[in-house]
N, C-alpha and C positions, 0 to 999 in steps of 0.2 A: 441092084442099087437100093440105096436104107430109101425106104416110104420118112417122108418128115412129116409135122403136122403145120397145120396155120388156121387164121379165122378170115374168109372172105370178107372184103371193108366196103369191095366195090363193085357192079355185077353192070356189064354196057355190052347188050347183045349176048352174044357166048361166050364173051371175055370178063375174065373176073381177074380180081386183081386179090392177094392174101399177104395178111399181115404174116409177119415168120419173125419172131421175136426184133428185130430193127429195120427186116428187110422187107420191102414190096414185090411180091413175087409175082409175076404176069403168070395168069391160069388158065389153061383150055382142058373141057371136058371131053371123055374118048369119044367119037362117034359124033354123032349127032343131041347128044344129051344138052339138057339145059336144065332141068332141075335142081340147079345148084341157089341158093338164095343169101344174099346179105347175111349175115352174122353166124353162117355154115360152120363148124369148127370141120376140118377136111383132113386127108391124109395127102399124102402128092408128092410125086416126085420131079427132081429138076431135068428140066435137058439142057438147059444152059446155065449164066449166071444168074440172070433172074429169069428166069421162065422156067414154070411145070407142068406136069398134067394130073389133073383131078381122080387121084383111086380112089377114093370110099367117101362120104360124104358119113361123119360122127352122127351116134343116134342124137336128134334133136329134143329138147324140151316142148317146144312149142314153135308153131307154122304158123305163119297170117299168107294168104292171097284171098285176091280179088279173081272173079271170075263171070266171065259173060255166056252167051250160048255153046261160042265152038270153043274154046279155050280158056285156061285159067295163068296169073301171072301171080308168082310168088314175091309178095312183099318183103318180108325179113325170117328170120329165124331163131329162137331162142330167145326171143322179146320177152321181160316179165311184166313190162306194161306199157302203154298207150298215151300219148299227151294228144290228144284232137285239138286241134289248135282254132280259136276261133277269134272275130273280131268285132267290135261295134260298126265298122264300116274296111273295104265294102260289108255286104249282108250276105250272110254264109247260109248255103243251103242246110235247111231240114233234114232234107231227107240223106245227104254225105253222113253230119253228123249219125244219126239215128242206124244206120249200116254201118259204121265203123264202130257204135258200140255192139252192135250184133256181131261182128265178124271178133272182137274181144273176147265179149262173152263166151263164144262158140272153141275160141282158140284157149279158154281157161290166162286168159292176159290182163289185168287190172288196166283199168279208164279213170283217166280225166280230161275233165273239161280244162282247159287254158283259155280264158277269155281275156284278150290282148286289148290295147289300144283305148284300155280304160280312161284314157284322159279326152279321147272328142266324146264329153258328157252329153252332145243333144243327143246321141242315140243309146247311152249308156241304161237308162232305166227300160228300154223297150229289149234289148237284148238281154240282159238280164231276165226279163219277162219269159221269154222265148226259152232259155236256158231254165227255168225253173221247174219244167215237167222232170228234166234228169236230174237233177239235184235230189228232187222227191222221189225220186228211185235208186238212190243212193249214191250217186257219181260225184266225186269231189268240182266242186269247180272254182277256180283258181283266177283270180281275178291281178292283170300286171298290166305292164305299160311299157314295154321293151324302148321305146325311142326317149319317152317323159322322164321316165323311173328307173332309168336301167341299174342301179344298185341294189334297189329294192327286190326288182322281178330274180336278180340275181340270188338273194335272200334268202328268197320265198323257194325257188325251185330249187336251187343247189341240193335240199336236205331231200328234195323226193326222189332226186335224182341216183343221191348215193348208195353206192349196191345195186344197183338195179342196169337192166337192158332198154330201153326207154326209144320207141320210136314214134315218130313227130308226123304227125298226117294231118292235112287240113289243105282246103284250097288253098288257089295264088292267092296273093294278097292278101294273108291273115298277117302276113308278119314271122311266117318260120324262119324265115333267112335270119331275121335280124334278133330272135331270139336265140339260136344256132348260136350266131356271133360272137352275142353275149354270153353262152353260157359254155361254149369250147373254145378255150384259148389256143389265139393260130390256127383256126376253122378254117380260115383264106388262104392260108400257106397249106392246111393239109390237102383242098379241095385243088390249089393244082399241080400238086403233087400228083393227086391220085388221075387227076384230068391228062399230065403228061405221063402218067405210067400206063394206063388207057390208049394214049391216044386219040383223046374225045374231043381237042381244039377247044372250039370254043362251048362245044355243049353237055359244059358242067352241072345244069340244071335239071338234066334227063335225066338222070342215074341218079339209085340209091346207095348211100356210103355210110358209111360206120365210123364215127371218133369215140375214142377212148380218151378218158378222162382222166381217169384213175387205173387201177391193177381191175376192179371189179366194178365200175361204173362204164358205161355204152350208151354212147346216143346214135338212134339211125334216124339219117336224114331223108323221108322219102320226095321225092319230087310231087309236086302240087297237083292234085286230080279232080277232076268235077263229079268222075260217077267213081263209085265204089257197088260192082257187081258182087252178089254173093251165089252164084247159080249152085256152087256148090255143095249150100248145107243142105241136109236130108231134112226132110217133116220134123225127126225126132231133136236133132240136133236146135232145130229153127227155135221150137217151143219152149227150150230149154234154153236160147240166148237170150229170152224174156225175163228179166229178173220178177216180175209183178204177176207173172202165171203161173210162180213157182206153187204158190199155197192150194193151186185151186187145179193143178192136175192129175189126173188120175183119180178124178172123182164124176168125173161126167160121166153119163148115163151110158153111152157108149167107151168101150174100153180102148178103141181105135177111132175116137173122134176126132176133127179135125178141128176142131173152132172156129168150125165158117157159120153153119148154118143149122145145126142139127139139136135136135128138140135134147132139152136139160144139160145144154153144155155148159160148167161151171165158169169158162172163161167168158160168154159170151153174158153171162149171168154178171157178173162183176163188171163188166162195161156197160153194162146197161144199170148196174147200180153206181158207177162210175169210182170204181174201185180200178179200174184200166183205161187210160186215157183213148179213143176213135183213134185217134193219129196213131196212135202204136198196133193200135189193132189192124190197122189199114194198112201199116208197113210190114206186119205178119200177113197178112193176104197178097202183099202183092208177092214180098218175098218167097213164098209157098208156091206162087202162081209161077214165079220164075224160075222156082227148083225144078218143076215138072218138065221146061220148055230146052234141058240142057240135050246137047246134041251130042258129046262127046263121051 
């Protein structure tokens, strides 16, 4: 039987769902496998009309998961960049943010900031405020108003959108949905689609899915998360998703230094000249601390 190809749109349990030029094809992997991730381009073959199973998974560009002690959960695949989506209200964690551009940088994926909900102005200058250590580290950040302005934020994103893989991370309540909305036409027709090709009833909000826009434009839409684990990057990888330690390693006194604690380390030099912000540095220690504790 001919192997055909497709790009996985939608991934709920070990059932993925693959686009196949018009058709939704219901996918199961052999075995016990689950390493299949959102934007997978795949090879497979059918056993029915719409059902097949997963031969070969295409070499990817680029991987995002998240991972905790016993396990790791793959986000999307082939992403070329990042929208973190945040808000003036609710107040978005620090530290989500700050790991999501870690796990970017680590996966070679461009970041931006999306800062939503520009119109409730009493918390507008203090997020801002909060958003201005990444900015200074070179992160675009993108200031819109999807419910106020929705022409505008339309505008403004449309043009970073084009060409590009683009997947949407940020807690509940930044406003992903309603930015999705506006910027994929028939988002709500595609979502239950992909809900009743699934079989997922009512929990369209759990799974991550994929709309195409264009021939060459992809948004993935991940579901809303509070922690973003990174157990899996190595020491070497970690150092390296610091864009602000870039100048100053490989120059400490040790050739195998850590940047915790150790005498003439140039990273710890520059935060105490405050050339690196505490917070960032604190989020390399703990992250380092959490590489070590992986079980798997």
């Amino acid at each position: 039987m001919a192997e055909l190809t497709g790009q996985i749109v939608a991934a709920h349990g070990r059932h993925y769902l693959a686009q196949a030029d018009e058709r939704l094809i219901q996918c199961v992997t052999r075995g016990k496998k689950s390493d299949v991730a959102v934007g997978d381009l795949i090879r497979y073959q059918l056993t029915s009309a719409n059902q097949g199973v997963i031969e070969e998974i295409l070499p990817r560009t680029t991987l995002l998961y998240r991972s905790d002690q016993y396990k790791s959960k793959l986000l999307a695949a082939n992403v070329t960049q990042m929208f973190i989506v945040v808000a003036t209200e609710p107040g978005f964690t620090e530290d989500l943010v700050s790991r999501a551009l870690v796990a970017a940088e680590s996966a070679g994926v461009k970041a931006h900031l999306i800062l939503n909900k520009t119109d409730i102005t009493e918390s507008l200058a203090a997020t801002r405020k909060r958003l201005a250590l990444y900015a200074g580290l070179g992160y675009p950040v993108h200031e819109v108003s999807a419910r106020a302005k929705p022409d505008e934020t339309v505008a403004l994103l449309t043009p970073l959108l084009a060409n590009q893989s683009t997947i949407l991370i940020g807690q509940s309540g930044m406003g992903k949905s309603s930015l999705v909305n506006l910027l994929v036409p028939d988002a709500e027709i595609a979502v239950r689609e992909i809900s009743a090709a699934l079989d997922t009833g009512k929990h369209t909000t759990t799974f991550t899915r994929l709309y195409s826009i264009e021939a060459q434009t992809t948004i993935i839409d991940s579901p809303g998360f509070q922690e973003f684990g990174l157990y899996q990057l190595s020491e070497g990888m970690l150092e390296r998703a610091f864009p602000e330690f870039a100048g100053h390693l490989g120059h400490c006194r040790f050739y195998n230094c850590h940047h915790l604690n150790e005498p003439d380390c140039k990273i710890l030099q520059a935060m105490a000249e405050g050339k690196i912000a505490r917070a960032r540095h604190d989020l390399y220690r703990q992250l380092l601390h959490e590489a070590s504790q992986k079980l798997y």
